[in-house]
N, C-alpha and C positions, 0 to 999 in steps of 0.2 A: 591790438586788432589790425592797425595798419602794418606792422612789420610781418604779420602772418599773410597777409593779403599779399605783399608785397613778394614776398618771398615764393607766394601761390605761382602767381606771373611769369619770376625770374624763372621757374621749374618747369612753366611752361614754354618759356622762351627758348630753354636750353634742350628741350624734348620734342620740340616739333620745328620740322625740317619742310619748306618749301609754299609754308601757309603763312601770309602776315602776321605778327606777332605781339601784341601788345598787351597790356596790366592798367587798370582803375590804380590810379594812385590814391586818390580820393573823392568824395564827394559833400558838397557844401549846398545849404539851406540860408538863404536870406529871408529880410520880411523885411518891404519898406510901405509905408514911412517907416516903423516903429512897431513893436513889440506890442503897446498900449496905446489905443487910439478910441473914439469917439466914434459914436454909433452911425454912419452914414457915411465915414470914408474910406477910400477904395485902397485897398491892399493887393500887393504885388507880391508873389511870392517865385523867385529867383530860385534854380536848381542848377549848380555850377559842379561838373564832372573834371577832373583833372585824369585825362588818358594819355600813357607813354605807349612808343611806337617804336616801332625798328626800320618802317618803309618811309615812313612819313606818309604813309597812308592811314588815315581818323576811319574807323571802322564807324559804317550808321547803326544810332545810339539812341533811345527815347528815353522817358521821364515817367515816375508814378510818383501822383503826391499826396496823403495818407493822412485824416486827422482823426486824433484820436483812436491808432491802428486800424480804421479804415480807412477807404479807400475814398480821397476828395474830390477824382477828377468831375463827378456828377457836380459838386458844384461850377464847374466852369461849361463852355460849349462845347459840343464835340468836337469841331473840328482845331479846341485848342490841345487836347490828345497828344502825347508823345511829345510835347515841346517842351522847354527846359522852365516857362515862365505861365506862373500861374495867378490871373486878375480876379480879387475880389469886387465887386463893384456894391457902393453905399454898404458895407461892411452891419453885420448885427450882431446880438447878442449871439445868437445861434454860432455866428462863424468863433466864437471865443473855444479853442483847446490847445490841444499839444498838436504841432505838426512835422512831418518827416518827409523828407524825397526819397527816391530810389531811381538810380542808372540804369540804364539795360544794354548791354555790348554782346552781342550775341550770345545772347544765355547768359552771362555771365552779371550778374546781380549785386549792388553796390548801395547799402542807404546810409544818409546823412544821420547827423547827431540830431536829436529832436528841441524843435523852439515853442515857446508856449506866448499862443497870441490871445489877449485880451481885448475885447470889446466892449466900453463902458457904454450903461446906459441904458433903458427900454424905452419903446415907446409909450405913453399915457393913452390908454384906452379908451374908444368912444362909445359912450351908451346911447342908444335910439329907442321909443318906444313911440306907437301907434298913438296913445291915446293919453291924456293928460287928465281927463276929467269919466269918468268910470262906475258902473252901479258895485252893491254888492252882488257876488256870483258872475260876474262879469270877467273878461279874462284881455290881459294888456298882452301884444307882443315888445320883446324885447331883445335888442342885439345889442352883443359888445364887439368893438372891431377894433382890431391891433394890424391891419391887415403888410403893414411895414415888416413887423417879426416876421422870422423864418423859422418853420423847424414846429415842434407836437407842442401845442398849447395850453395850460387846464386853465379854463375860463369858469369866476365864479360868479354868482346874481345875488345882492345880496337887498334884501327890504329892511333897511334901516342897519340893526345889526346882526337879523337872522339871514342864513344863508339860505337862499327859497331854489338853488338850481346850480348842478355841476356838470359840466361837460369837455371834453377834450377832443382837440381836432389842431389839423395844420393848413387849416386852409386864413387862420389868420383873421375868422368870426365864428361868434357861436348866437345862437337863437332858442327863446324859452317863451313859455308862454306862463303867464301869474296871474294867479286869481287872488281874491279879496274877497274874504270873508267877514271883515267890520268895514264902520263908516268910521272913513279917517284920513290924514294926507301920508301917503307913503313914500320915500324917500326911497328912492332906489340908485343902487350904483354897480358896477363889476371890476373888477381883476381879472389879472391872468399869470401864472407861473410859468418860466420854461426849464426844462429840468435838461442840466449838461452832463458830462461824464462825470465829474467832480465835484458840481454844487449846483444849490434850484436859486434861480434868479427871480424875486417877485418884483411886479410892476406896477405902478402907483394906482391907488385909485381913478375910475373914470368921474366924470362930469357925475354931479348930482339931477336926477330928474325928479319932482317931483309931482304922485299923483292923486288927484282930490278923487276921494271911494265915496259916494253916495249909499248911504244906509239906507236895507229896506226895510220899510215900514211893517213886517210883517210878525211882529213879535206876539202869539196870540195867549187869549187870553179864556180861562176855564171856569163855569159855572156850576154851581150839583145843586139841584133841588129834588124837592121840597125844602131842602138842608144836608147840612154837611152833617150832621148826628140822628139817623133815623136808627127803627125797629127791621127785624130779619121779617122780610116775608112783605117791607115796601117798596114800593116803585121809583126807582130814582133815575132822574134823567142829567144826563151829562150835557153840555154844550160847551164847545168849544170854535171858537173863534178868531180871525185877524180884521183887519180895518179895513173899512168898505172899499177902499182905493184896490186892496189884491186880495176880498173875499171870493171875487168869479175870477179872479185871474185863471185859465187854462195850465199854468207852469206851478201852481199851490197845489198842494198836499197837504191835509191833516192827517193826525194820528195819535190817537187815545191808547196811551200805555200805564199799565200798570204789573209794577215792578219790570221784570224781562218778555210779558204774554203783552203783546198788542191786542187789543180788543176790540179796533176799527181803525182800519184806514181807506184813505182816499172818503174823506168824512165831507161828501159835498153839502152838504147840510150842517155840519159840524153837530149833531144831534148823534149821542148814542145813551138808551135806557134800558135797562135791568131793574129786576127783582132781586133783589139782593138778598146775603145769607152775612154770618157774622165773618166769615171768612172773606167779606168781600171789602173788610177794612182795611185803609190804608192809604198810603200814597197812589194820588192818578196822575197824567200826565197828558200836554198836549204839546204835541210837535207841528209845527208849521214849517216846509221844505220848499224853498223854491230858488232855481238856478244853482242849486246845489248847496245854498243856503238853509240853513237851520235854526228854529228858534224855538226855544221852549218856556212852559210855565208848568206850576203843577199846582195841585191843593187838596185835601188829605180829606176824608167820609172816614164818619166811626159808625159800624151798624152794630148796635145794642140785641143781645140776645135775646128771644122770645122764650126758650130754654135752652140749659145747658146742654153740652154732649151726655150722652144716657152713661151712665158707669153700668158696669156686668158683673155680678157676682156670683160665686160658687159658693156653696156651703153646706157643710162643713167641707174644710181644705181636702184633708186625706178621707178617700171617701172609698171603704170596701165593697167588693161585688154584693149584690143583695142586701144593697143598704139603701134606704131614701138619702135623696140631696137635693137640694133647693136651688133654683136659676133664676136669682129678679134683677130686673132694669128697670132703672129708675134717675129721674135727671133729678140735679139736685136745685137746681136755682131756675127761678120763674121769672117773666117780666108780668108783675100782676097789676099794671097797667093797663095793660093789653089782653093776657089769658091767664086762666086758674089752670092749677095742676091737674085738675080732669080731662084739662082742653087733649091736654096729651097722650097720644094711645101706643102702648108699646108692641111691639112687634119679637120675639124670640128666636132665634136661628143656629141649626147645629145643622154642620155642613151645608150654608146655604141652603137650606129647607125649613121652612118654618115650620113648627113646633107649637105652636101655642093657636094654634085654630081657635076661634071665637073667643077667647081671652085677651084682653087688652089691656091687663094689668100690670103686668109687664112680673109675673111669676109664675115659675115653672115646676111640677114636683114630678120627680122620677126615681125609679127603682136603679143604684148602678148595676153594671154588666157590660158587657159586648153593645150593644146596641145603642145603649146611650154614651158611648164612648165620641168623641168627635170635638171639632170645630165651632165653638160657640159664640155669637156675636150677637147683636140686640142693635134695632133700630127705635128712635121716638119721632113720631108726625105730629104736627098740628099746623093747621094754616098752609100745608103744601112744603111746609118746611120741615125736613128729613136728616135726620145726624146718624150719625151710626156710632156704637160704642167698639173699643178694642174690643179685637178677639182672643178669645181665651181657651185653650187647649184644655180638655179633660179624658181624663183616662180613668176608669176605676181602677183602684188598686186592687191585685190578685190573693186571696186568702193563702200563704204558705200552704205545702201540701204536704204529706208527712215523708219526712226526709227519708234519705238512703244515707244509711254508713256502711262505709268499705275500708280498707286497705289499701293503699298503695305505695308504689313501690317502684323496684326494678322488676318485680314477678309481681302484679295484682292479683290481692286476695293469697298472698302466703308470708306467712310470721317466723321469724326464725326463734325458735327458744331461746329468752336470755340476750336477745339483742332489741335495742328499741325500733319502732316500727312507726309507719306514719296512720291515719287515721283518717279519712276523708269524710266531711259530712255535709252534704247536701240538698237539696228539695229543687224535684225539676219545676215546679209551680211554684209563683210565689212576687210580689212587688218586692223591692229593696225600700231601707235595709231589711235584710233577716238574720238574726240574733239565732247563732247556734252553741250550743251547750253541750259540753262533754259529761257523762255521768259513767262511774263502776259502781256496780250494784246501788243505783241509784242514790250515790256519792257525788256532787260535785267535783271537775277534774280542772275544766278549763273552760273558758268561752270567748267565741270569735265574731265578729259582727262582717256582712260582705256588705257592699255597699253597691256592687255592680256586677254583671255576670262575670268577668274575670275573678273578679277576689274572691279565692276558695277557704274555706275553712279548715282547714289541715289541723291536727292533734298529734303529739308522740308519746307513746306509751312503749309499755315493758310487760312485760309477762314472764313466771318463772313457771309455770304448767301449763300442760297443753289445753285442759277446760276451765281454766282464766280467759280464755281468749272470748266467750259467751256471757261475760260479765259487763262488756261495755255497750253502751245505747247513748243515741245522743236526739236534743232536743231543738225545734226550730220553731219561731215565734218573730210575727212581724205587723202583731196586729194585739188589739186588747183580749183580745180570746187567747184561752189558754194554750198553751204551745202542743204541739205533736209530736211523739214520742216515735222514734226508728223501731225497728226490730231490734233486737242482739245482732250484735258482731258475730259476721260467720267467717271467717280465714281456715285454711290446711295450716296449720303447728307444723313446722320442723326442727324434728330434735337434732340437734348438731352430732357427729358422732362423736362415742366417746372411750373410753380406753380400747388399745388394738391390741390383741394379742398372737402370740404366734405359738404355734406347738405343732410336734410333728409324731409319726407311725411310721414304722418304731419309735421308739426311743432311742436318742442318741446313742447309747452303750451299742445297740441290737442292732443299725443302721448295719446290715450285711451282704459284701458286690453281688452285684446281679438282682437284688429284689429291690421294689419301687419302695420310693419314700412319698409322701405325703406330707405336702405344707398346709396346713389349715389356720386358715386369718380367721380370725372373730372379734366382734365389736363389743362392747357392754352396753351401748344404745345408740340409736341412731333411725331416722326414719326412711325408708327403704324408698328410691332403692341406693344401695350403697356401691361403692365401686374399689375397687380391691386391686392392687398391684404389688406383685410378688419381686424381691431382690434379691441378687447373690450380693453381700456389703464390698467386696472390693470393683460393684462396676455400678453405673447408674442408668444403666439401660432397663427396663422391666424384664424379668422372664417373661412376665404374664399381667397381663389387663385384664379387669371381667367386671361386670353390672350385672348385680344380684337381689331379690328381692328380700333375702335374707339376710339374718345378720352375720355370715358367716360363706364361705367361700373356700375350695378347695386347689391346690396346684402340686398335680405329682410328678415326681422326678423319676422316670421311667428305668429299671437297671442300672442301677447307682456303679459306678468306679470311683478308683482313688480318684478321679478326673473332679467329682465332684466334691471332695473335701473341701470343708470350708463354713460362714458364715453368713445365715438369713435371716434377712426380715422381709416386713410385708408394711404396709399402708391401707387406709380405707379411709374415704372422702363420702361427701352428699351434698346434697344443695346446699346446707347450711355450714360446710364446715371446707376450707381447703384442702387438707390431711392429716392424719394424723399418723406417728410412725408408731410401731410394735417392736417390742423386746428382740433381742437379736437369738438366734439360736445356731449352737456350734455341732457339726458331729463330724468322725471320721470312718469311712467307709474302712470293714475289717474284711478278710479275704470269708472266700465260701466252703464250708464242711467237708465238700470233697477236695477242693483243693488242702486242705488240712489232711485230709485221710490218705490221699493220695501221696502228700512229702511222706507222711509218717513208713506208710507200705514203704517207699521207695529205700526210705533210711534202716526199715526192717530188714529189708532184700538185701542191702548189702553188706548186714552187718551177717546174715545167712550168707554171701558167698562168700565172704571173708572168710567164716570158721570153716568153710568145704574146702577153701584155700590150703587153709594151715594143716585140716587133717591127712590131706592131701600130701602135702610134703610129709608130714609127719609120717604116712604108711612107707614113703618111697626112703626115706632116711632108714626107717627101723631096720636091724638086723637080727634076726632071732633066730628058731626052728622050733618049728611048727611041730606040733604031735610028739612032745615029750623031747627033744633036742634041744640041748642046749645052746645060748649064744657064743659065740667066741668073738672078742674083738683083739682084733692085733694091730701094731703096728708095722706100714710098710716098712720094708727093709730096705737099708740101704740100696741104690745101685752098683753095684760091685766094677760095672763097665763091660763084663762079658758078654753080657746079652744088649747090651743097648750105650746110650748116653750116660753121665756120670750127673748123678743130682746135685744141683746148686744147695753147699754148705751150708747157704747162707738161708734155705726155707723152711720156715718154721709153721708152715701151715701142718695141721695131720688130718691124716684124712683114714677117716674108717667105713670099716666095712662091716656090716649085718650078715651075721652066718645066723642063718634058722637052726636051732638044732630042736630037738621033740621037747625039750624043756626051757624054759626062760633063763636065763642067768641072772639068778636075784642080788649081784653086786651091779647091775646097771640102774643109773640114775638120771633120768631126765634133768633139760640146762636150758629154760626158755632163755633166750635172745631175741630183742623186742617180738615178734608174732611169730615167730616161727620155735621150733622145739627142738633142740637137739640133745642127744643123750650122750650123757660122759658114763666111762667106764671105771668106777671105783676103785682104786690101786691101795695098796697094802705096801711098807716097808720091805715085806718078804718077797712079792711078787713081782715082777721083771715084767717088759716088754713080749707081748706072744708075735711071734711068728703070724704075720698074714697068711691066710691058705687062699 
């Protein structure tokens, strides 16, 4: 740290030109006498700067001195401020910490290593109090004074070894005021803490004072007559009292408590009387309050019943509408000491309204229903003394009414054939429980008991025809009277569909381009209505959708082509059934009769102008004469060259010529060569080549 500091200096020495130049080499903390010293001696504390200089001119320079990282100069005067020497004077616990200086050279900031000064010692504390001798409720002042310490004190008070008072201050006293609530000598003393940066320093106990407490005489005392075990409906008077020295005192209070109910205070008489009931047994109590003082006694009254609490009965318990039922009150134990059971006259109440006008027998006869339904309670009197019995709720019970059976479902009130179904059986009238019964044709099936209006009676059944479904009834009972029987089961049956078939017009063979075809779906059962969707088998898109109230459905194929070659089916669904698919059907569209008649003519015609062809040639080839002339055929003569070109040797084609003559020449003989005809001329050994003409 010093070589960085130092070296801060030299950097500035060597960088600044024409301004006196100087560095803290160091700064130094003393503490005299002594580090550890005795609580009242005066401490000096030394702040020694070592500053280098280039002028020899000492720059002005002040001092901060810090205990504890704050700042100490408030311990000394002001005007000792900025100077290098800092006087404790009679030194205390307080001034015990760690302390530090700090330099100041214009701005320039320099603190010492820190010393750590201890202060042995506190002062012993003084306790003062006013008053030595003292009543109960009375109050002593007391102070403790350390007023030597310096610094935030907690001062404690303590009576004997409780601690009666805490407080905190720095002014070096604390004050409390103590009351006394027994007769007795109380010892009193204080302490006080002072708490440092590091640790809390306690100081000895003060002086013992002690002070004599005067007991008040006022401890009172409780009477109950006639006695402490009377009857309900006698007079009993309380007295409570203190001793005649502080019966008129002005600062006395009574007060007659039983249990948490005060019953009288401010009892200048100390006299409180009632009439009593059995409930008024128990602990009493009397309090006697003065100067904030308290003193009590107690003593216990048993009042004996004249009669018991009335009991309430209903009966019989479960009681249906348009039934008698009986209401008496009636107390069961007497003091017949005192009064007979007639003494006692009952009183009947439903909904707070009496009920039993001119009757005091404590019995009630009513018809149940609506009316007598209610709140019932019973009171018993005699002698002014009045009980009331618990009250008791009655309700007549409801006669079940004849139930309702239904269906239910996801569609209420519809059955699928052949699948199980739910059964609900019900009665909108009726108390719980009610006991329901399933019956088929007055069969036993099942039986459910509801106990509340949520819990339903549900049943599952089956059915394999549709007038099964008028076979079930069911039965409800919640009472000893015979139960009540539903109606028959009414549901809509749905028959699930069942085989689909498919067939078409024409018949596949007959299916002929250009005339409609005709898909007809049909079902073998199913309950209407049904719904029908027509397929070609290689797509899965519908031709055709339709809801029909039959069992049967149509989808034609209008002017059939080869286009529509190929394979159908169909489907048909209904409320009870997803689908169901149909047999596939195949046909191939054949051409139409006149396109048939049409090829045929066309291949007629040209087998007619083919033979017009050949005959054709055939008349231009021929060579004959006509009208008796015979034919001659020759062959060309050579070309000799006279008249023309000379004929290639090498041609072996011949070519003849048809001379008509008036008769045929019957050695000529026709030479078909594929379609055409030509005629060769029959030659003999004898006969030689003729001459062409």
């Amino acid at each position: 740290m010093r070589a960085t500091r130092t070296c801060l200096f030299l950097l500035l020495f060597t960088c600044t030109k024409g301004q006196p130049v100087f560095f803290v080499k160091d700064a130094t903390l003393s503490v005299q006498p002594a580090l550890k010293v005795e609580r009242g001696t005066n401490l000096t504390l030394t702040c020694t700067a070592q500053v280098s200089h280039a002028s020899g001119h000492i720059p002005p320079h002040s001092y901060n001195f810090y205990k504890d990282f704050h700042n100490a100069n408030n311990m000394q005067p002001l005007e000792a401020r900025g100077k290098e020497t800092l006087h404790i004077s009679q030194a205390r616990a307080f001034h015990s910490g760690r302390y530090q200086c700090e330099v100041v050279v214009e701005g320039q900031k320099t603190k010492s290593s820190f010393q750590e000064v201890e202060v042995k010692g506190l002062q012993t504390p003084e306790l003062i109090v006013d008053k030595l001798r003292v009543k109960e409720g009375e109050n002593v002042s007391a102070v403790c004074k350390a007023e030597e310490e310096k610094g935030l004190l907690t001062f404690t008070f303590r009576d004997g070894s409780n601690v009666v008072y805490l407080a905190k201050t720095d002014s070096g006293q604390a004050q409390t005021y103590i009351l006394f609530h027994s007769g007795r000598t109380a010892d009193l003393t204080c302490s006080y803490v002072i708490k440092l940066e590091s640790k809390i320093l306690h100081s000895n106990s003060s002086n013992v004072v002690s002070v004599e407490v005067q007991e008040l005489s006022i401890t009172p005392t409780i009477t109950i007559t006639p006695s402490t075990e009377v009857f309900e409906a006698d007079t009993v008077n309380f007295l409570c009292q203190v001793g005649s020295d502080y019966q008129s005192s002005p600062s006395l209070s009574l007060l007659l408590v039983k249990g948490t109910k005060i019953l009288q205070q401010n009892m200048k008489t100390g006299q409180y009387t009632k009439k009593v009931q059995a409930a008024d047994s128990g602990e009493y109590e009397c309090y006697a309050i003065m100067n904030k003082i308290l003193k009590t006694t107690s003593a216990n009254l048993t009042v004996k019943e004249l009669f018991s609490q009335p009991e309430l009965a209903i009966r019989p318990t479960n009681v249906f509408e348009r039934e008698q039922f009986t209401v008496t009150c009636e107390s069961l134990e007497f003091a017949s000491e005192r009064i007979q059971s007639s003494d006692v006259k009952y009183y009947i109440y439903r909904n707070e309204h009496h009920v039993t006008l001119g009757a005091f027998d404590g019995k009630l006869v009513a018809t149940a229903g609506s009316e007598s339904n209610g709140n019932y309670t019973c009171k018993a009197e005699a002698r002014n003394i009045i009980k009331w019995s618990q009250a008791q709720i009655f309700s007549a019970r409801v006669l079940v009414s004849r139930p309702i059976i239904q269906v239910v479902g996801q569609v209420v009130g519809q059955v699928v054939l052949g699948r199980p179904f739910l059964i609900h059986c019900f009665s909108e009238n009726g108390s719980f429980p009610i006991t329901y019964t399933l019956k088929r044709n007055h069969n036993l099936l099942n039986r459910s008991e509801s106990r509340h209006p949520h819990e339903h009676a549900i049943f599952t059944a089956n059915i394999s025809s549709e007038n099964q479904i008028q076979e079930f009834r069911c039965e409800a009972k919640n009472s000893p009277h015979p139960p009540l029987m539903s109606e028959a089961l009414s549901a809509s049956v749905i028959v699930p569909v069942g085989l689909v078939f498919l067939t078409i017009i024409p018949t596949p063979e007959d299916v002929t381009e250009g005339h409609d075809v005709v898909l007809i779906c049909k079902v073998s059962r199913g309950t209407p209505p049904v719904s029908f969707r027509w397929y070609r088998s290689d797509s899965n898109i519908p031709l055709l959708s339709t809801t029909t109230m039959a069992n049967f459905s149509l989808h034609t194929l209008h002017k059939v082509s080869s286009e529509d070659n190929g394979s159908y089916h169909c489907e048909a669904f209904n409320s009870g059934t997803d689908f169901t698919r149909s047999n596939k059907v195949t046909f191939t569209v054949r051409l139409a009769r006149w396109k048939k008649a049409l090829i045929g003519g066309v291949c007629l015609l040209c087998v007619s102008a083919l033979v017009v062809v050949l005959l054709m040639r055939y008349r231009a080839k021929r060579v004959g004469v006509l009208s008796g002339e015979a034919s001659v055929w020759s062959k060309r003569p050579p070309d000799t060259g006279d008249a023309g070109d000379v004929e290639d040797p090498e041609e072996t084609n011949v070519e003849y010529t048809e001379v008509l003559h008036p008769q045929a020449d019957p050695a000529r003989v026709p030479l078909k060569k594929g379609t055409d005809t030509v005629y060769s001329e029959l030659q003999t050994p004898q006969q030689g080549l003729g001459e062409v003409f």
